[in-house]
DONUSE-611307 format. One record per residue (C-alpha): x, y, z; residue number from 1. Coordinates in Angstrom, 2 decimals, always signed. Layout:
<vexse <X,Y,Z>,NUM>
...
END
This chain:
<vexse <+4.51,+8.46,-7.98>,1>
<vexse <+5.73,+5.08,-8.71>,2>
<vexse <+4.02,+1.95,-8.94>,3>
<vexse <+7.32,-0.07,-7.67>,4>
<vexse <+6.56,-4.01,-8.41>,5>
<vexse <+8.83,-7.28,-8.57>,6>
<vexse <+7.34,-10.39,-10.48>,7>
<vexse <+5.18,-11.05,-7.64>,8>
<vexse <+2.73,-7.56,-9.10>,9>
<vexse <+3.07,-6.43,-5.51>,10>
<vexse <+1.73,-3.23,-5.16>,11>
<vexse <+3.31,-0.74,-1.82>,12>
<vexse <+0.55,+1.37,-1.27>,13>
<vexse <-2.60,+1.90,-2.32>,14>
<vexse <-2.55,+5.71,-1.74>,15>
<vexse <-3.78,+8.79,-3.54>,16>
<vexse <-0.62,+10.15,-4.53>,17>
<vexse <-1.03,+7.97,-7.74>,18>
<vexse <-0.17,+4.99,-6.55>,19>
<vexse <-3.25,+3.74,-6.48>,20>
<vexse <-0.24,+3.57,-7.71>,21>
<vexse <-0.71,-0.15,-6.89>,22>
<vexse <-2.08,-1.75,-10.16>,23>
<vexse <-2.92,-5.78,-11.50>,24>
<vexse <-2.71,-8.62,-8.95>,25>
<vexse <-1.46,-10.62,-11.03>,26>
<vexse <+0.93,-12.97,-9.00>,27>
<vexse <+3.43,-13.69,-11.96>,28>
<vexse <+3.07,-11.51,-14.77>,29>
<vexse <+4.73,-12.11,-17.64>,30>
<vexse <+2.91,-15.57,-18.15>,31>
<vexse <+0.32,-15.66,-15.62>,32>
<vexse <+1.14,-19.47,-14.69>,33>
<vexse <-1.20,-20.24,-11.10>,34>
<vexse <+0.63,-20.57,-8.04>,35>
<vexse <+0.84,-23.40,-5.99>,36>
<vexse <+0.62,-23.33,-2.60>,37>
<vexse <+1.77,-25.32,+0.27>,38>
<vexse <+2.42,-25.81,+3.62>,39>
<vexse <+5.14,-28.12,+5.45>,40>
<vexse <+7.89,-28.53,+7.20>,41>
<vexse <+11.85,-27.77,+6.63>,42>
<vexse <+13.59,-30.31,+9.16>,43>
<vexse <+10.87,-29.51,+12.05>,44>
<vexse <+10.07,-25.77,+11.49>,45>
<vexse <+6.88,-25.11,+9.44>,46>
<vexse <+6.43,-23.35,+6.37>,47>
<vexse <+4.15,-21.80,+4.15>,48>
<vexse <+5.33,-21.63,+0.55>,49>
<vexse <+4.26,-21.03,-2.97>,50>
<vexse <+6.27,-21.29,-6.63>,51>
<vexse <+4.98,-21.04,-10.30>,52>
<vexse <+6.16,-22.92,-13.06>,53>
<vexse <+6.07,-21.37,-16.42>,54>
<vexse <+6.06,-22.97,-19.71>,55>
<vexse <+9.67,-21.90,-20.17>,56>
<vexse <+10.45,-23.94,-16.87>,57>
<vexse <+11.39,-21.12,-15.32>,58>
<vexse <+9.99,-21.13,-11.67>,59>
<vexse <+9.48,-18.13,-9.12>,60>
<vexse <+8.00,-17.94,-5.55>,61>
<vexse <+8.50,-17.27,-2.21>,62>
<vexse <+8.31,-18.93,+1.47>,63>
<vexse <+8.18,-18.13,+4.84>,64>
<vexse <+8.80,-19.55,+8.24>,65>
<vexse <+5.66,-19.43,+10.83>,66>
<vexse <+7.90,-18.59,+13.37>,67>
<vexse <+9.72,-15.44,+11.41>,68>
<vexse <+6.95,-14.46,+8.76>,69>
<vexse <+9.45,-12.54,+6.34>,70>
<vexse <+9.08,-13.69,+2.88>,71>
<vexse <+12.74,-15.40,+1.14>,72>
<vexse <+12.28,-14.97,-2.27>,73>
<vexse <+12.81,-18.51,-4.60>,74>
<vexse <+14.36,-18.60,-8.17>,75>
<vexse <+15.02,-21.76,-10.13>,76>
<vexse <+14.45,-24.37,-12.98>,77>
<vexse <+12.36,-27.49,-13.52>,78>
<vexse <+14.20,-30.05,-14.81>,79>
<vexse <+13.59,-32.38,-18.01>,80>
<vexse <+12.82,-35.34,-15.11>,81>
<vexse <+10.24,-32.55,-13.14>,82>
<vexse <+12.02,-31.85,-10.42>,83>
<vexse <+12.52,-28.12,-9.24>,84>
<vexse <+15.48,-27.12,-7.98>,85>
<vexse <+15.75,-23.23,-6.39>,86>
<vexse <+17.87,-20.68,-4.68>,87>
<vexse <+16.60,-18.33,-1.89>,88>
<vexse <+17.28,-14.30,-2.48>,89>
<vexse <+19.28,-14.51,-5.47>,90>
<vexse <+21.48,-11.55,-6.57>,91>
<vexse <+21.77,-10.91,-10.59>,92>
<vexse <+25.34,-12.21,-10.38>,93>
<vexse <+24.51,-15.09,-8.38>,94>
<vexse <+21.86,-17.18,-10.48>,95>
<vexse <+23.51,-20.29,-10.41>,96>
<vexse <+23.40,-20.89,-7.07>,97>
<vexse <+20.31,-23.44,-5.77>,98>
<vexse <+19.30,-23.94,-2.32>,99>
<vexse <+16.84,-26.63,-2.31>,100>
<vexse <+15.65,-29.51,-4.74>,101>
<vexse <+12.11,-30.78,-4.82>,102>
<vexse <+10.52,-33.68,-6.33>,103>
<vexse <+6.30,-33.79,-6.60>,104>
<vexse <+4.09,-36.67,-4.79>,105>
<vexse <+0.56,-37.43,-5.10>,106>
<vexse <+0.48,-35.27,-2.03>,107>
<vexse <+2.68,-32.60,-2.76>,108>
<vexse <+6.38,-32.03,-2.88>,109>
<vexse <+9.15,-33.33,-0.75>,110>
<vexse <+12.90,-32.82,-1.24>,111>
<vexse <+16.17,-31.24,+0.56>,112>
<vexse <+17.66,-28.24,+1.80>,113>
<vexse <+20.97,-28.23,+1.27>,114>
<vexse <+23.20,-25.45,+3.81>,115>
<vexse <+26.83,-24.27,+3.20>,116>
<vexse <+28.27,-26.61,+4.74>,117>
<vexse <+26.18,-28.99,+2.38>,118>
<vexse <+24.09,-30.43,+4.93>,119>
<vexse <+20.59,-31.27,+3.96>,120>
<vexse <+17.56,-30.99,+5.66>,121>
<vexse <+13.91,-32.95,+4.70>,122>
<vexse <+11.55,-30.66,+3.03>,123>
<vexse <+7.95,-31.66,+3.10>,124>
<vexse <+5.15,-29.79,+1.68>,125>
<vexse <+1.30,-30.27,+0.93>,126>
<vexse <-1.47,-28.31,-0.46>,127>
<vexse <-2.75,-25.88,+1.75>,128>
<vexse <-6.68,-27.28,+2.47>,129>
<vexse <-7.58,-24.62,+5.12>,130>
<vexse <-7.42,-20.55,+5.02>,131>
<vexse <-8.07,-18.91,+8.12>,132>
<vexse <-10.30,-15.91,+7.64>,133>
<vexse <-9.44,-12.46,+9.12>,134>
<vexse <-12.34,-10.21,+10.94>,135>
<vexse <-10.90,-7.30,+8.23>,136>
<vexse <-11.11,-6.76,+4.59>,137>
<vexse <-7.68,-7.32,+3.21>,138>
<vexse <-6.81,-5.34,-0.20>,139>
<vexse <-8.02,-6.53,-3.57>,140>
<vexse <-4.93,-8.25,-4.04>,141>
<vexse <-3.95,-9.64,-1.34>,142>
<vexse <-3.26,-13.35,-2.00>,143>
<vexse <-4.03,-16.77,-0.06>,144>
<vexse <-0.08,-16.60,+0.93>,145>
<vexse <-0.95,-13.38,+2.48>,146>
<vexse <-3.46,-14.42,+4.45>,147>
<vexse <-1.90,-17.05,+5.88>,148>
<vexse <+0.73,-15.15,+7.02>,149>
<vexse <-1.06,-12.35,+8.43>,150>
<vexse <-3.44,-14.73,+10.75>,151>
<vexse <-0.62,-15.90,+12.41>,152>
<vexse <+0.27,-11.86,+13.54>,153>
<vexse <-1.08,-10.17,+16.60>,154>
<vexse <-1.35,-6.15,+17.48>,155>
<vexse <+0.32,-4.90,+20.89>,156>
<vexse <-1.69,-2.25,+22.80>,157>
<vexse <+0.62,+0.54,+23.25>,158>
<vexse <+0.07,+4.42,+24.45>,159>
<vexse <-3.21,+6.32,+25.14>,160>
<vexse <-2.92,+9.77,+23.26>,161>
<vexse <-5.69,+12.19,+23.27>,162>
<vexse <-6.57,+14.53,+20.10>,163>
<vexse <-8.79,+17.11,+21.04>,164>
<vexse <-11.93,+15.20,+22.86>,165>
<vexse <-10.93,+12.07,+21.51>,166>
<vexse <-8.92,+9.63,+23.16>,167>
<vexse <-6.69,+7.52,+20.82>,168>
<vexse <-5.08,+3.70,+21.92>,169>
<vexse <-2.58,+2.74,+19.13>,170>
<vexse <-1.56,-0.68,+18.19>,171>
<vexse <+1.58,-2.08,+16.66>,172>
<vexse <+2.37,-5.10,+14.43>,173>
<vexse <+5.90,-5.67,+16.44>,174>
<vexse <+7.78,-7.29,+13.51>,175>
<vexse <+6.90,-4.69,+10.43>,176>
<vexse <+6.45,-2.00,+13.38>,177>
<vexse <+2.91,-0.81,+11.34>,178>
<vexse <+1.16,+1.50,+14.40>,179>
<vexse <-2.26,+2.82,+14.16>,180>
<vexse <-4.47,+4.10,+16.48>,181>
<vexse <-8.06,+3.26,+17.30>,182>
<vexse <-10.58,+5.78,+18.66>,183>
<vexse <-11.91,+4.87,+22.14>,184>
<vexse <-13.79,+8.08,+23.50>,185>
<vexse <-14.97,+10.79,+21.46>,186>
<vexse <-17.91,+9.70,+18.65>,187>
<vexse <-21.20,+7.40,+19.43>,188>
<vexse <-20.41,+3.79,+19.80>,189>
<vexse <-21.92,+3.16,+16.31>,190>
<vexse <-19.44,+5.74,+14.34>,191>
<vexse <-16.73,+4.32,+16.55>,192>
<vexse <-17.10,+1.03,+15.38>,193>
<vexse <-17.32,+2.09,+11.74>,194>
<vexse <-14.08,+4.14,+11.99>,195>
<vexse <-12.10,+1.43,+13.67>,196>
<vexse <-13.40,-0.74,+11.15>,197>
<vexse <-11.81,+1.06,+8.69>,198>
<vexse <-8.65,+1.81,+10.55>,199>
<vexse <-8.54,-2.00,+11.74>,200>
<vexse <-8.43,-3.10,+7.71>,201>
<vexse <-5.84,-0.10,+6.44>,202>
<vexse <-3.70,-1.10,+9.24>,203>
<vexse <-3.27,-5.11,+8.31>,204>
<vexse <-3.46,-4.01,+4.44>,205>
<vexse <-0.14,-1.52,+5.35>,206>
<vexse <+1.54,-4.60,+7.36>,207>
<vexse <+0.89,-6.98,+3.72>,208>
<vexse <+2.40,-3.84,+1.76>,209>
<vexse <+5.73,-3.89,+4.50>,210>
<vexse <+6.04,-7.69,+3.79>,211>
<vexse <+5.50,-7.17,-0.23>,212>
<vexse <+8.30,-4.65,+0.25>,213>
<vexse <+10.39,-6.97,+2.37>,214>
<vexse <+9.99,-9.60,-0.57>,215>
<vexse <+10.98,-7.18,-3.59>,216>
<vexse <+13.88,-6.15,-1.27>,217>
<vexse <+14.86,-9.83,-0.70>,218>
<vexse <+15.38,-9.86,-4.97>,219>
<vexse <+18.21,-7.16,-4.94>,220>
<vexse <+19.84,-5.05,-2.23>,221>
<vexse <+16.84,-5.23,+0.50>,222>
<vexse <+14.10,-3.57,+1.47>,223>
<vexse <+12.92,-0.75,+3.75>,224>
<vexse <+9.29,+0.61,+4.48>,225>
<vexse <+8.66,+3.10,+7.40>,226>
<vexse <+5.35,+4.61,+8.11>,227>
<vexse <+3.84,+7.03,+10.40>,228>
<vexse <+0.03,+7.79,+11.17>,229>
<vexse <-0.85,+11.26,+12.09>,230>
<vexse <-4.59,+12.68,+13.23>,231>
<vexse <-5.36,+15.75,+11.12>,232>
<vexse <-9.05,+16.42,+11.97>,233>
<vexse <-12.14,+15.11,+13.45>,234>
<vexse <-15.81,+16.19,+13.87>,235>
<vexse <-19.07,+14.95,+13.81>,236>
<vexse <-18.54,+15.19,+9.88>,237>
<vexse <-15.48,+13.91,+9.01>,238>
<vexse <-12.50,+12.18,+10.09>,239>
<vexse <-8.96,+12.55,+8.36>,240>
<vexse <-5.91,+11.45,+9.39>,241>
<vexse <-2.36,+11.03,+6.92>,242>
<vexse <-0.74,+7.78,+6.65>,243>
<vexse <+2.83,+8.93,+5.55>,244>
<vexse <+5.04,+5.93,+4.05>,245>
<vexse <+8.90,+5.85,+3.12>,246>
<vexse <+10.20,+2.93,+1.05>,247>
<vexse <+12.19,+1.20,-1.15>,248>
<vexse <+11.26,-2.48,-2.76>,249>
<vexse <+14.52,-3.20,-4.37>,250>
<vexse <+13.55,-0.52,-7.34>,251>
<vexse <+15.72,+1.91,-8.85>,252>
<vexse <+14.89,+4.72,-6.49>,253>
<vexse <+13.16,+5.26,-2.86>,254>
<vexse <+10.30,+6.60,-2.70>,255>
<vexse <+7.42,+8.25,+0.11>,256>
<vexse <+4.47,+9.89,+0.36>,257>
<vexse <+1.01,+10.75,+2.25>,258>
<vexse <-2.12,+8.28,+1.54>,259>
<vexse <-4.54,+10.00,+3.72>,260>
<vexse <-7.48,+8.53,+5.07>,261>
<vexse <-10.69,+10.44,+4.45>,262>
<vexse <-14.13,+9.07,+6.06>,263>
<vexse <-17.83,+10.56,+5.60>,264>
<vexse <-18.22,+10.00,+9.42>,265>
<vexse <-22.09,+9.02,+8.79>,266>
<vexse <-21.45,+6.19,+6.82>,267>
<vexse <-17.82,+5.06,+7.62>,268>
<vexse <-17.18,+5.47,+3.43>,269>
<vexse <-14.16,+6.85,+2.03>,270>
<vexse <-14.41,+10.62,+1.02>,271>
<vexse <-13.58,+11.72,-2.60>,272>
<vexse <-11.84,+14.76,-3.40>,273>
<vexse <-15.24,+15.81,-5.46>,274>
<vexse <-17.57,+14.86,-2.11>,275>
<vexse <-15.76,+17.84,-0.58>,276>
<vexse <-15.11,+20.44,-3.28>,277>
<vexse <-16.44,+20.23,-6.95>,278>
<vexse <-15.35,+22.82,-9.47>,279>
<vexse <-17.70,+21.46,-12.27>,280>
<vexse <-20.82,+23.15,-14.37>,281>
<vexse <-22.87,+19.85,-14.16>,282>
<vexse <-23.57,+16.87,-11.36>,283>
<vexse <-20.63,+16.30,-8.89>,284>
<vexse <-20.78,+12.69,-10.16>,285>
<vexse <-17.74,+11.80,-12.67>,286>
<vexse <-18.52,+8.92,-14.89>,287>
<vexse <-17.44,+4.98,-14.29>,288>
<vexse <-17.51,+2.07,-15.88>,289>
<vexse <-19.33,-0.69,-14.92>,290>
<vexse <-16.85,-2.01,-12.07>,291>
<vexse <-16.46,+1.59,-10.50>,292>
<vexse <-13.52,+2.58,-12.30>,293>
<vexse <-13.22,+5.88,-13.55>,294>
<vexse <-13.34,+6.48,-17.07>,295>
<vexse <-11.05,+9.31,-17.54>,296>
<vexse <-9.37,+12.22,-15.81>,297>
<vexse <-10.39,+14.81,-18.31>,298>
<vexse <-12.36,+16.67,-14.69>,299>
<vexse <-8.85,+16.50,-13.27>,300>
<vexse <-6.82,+17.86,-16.16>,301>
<vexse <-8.50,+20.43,-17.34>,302>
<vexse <-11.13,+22.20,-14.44>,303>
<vexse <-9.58,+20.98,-10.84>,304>
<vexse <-6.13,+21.43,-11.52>,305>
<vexse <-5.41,+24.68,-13.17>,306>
<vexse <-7.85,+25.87,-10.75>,307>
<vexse <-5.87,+24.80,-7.89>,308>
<vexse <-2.63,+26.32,-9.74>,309>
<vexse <-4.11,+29.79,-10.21>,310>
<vexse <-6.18,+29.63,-6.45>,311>
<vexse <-2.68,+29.03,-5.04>,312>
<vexse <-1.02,+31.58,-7.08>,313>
<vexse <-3.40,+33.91,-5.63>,314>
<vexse <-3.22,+32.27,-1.87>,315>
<vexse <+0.94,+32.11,-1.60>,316>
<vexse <+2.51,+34.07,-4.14>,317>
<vexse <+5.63,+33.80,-2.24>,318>
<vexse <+5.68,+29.73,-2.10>,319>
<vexse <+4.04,+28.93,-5.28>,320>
<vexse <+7.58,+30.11,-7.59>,321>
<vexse <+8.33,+31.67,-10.49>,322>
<vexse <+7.57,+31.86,-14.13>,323>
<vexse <+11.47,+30.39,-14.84>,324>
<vexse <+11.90,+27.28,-16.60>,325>
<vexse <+14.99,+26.52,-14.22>,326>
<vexse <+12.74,+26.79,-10.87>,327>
<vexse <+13.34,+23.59,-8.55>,328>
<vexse <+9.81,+23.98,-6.91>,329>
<vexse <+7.15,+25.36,-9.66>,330>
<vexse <+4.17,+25.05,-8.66>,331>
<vexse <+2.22,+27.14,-11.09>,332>
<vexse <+2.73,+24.09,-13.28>,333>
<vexse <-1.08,+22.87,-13.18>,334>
<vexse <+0.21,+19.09,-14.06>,335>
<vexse <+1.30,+19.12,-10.20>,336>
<vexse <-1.71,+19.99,-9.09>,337>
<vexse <-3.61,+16.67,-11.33>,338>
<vexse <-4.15,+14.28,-8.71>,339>
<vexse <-3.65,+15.88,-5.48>,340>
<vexse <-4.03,+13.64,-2.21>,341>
<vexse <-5.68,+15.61,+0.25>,342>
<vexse <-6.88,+15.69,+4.20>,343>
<vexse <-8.74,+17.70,+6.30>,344>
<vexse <-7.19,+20.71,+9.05>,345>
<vexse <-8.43,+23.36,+11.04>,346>
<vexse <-7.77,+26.26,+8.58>,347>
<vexse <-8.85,+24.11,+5.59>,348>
<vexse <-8.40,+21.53,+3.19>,349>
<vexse <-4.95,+20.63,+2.70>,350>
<vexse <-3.67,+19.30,-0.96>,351>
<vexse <-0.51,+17.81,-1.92>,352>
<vexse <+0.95,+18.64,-4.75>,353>
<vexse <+3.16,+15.56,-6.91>,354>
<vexse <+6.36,+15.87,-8.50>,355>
<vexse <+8.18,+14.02,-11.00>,356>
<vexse <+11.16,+12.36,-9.75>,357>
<vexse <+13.97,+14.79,-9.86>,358>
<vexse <+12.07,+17.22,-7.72>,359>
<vexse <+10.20,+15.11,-5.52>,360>
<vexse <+11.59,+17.25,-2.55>,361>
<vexse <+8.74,+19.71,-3.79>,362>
<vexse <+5.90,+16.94,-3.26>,363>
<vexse <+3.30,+17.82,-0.78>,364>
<vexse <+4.30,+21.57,+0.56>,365>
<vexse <+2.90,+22.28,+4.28>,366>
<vexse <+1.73,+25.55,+3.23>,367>
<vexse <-0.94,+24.23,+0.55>,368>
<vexse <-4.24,+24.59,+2.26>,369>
<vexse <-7.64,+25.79,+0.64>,370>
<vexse <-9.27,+27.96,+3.33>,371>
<vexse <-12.72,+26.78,+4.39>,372>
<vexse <-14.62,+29.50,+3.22>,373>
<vexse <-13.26,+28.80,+0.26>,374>
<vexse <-13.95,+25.41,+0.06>,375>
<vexse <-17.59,+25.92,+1.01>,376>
<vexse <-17.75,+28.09,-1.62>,377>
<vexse <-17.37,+25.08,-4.23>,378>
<vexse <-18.70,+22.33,-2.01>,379>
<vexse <-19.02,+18.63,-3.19>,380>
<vexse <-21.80,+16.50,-2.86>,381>
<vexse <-21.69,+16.20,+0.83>,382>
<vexse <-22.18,+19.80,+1.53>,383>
<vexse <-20.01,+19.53,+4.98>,384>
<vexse <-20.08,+23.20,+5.44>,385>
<vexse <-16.97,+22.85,+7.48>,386>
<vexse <-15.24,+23.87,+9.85>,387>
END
């Protein structure tokens, strides 16, 4: 998968598929210059807005308007006298256009925007003082910008679905159209509260990701980003449920994919391929660094995936392919099989196997599932014993 970023190091989603896939925070990477951030008024509507400065003069940012919350993406120059002038969603052949000039206060910035029809409007901005703070953990990089913005949205209660013995209410974000449900009946009010906890925070990180798409869209030809949520299984154990996302940023390509969610139900924590099914001679733990990160992949590249290639050999010989170079959909290539995102069914544990781009139409086949007595044959950690 892709890790599809503009200048802003905006990252789409933070999904198994490899975009974890979703990389530095850095806000403006090529000199890391700080952002400034303001709020204000054009003419009488407010704004939030924020622009770097780099020692080249070259300045990048973005804005939005309280009322309409979708990002316009700035370009422009300070000048020798340190004024900024800047255009809003420039095209590559269209870089000399400018939109608005600002000159800096002791409180901030104030200036004009000038319209078509060369009217101009007062611009006034100050530094933002106060952050509202959301009742959810937004991602790791998630900016002060982006919180901003996201206090200012609200979730609509929509239908009542029922999956099994639990009773799902979803909720929509009405302007990137982000739905998720929340679980109402079905698990102890304790575990219910830790799931929607967890479900509250991926839904408001997957609205930020629409609006980073939005803003990478609003620097070339625009930007789409569709998602649907789908319940896959639930027990006392576990919960899993795919979060399925279609995009394009403005990059060369579209892209999609599956970032399930996975919780130990106990604790509310995010389950691990290896907490469910471990394939190694030694301790299911595989070794970090010091912030968490994992040190390498060898446990990926050379145990779990060709296992996976030759157990679904074995499984589907009639969906896995053939030994040809030429076949569209190989999947007894064990790279494939290297960082599989995975969630929970009835039958077993179903893993998605990723493909480079010119056979993406092979990502993720429905047919790939582990059986469970399979799977409890190598159990992780957890020792679920599932179904």
């Amino acid at each position: 998968m892709d890790c599809t970023r503009n200048q802003y190091g905006y990252s789409i989603r933070q999904i198994s598929f490899a975009l974890s896939v979703f990389c530095s925070s850095a806000l403006y990477a090529q000199t890391n210059p700080q952002p400034l951030l303001f709020e204000g008024t054009i003419g009488t509507a407010p704004v939030v807005m924020e622009f770097a400065i780099d020692p080249s003069h070259v300045v990048k940012g973005r804005y939005f308007y309280r009322r309409h919350s979708i990002d316009i993406a700035l370009d422009g120059t300070e000048l020798k006298n340190g004024d900024i002038q800047l255009g809003e969603n420039l095209d590559y052949d269209n870089h000399s256009k400018f939109d608005m000039i600002l000159h800096s206060n002791h409180q901030g910035w104030q200036g004009e925007w000038i319209g078509q029809d060369s009217k101009k409007i007062t611009i006034q901005l100050t530094h933002v003082t106060t952050v509202p703070k959301p009742n959810y953990q937004l991602a790791a990089d998630a900016t002060t910008y982006d919180q901003i913005r996201l206090s200012g949205l609200s979730l609509q209660k929509k239908e009542l679905t029922h999956f099994g013995s639990y009773s799902l209410q979803w909720w929509k974000e009405p302007l990137s159209k982000i739905s998720f449900f929340r679980i109402t009946e079905g698990y102890p009010a304790e575990t219910l509260t830790r799931i929607n906890s967890a479900l509250t925070t991926r839904q408001w990180q997957e609205v930020n990701s629409y609006f980073e798409c939005q803003l990478g869209g609003a620097r070339s030809s625009g930007g789409e980003y569709e998602q649907s949520v789908t319940p896959r299984f639930m027990n006392d154990k576990v919960f899993s449920t795919s979060v399925t996302t279609s995009y394009y940023c403005g990059g060369a390509h579209p892209d999609f994919g599956d970032s399930p969610i996975n919780l130990d139900v106990t604790t509310g924590k995010d389950l691990q391929l290896e907490d469910v099914i471990w394939l190694g001679n030694e301790t299911t733990s595989l070794k970090r660094n010091e912030r968490g990160e994992r040190v390498n992949y060898d446990y990926e590249s050379k145990t779990l995936a060709p296992w996976l290639s030759k157990t679904m050999a074995k499984l589907y010989p009639q969906d896995v392919g053939s030994d040809k170079k030429d076949e569209d959909c190989d999947y007894r290539d064990t790279q494939v099989w290297s960082s599989p995102a995975f969630y929970f069914t009835q039958k077993g544990l179903h893993l998605a196997a990723s493909f480079a781009r010119a056979a993406r139409v092979c990502d993720n086949p429905d047919w790939a599932i582990l059986p469970w007595t399979m799977v409890n044959q190598h159990q992780g950690k957890l020792k679920l014993d599932l179904p």
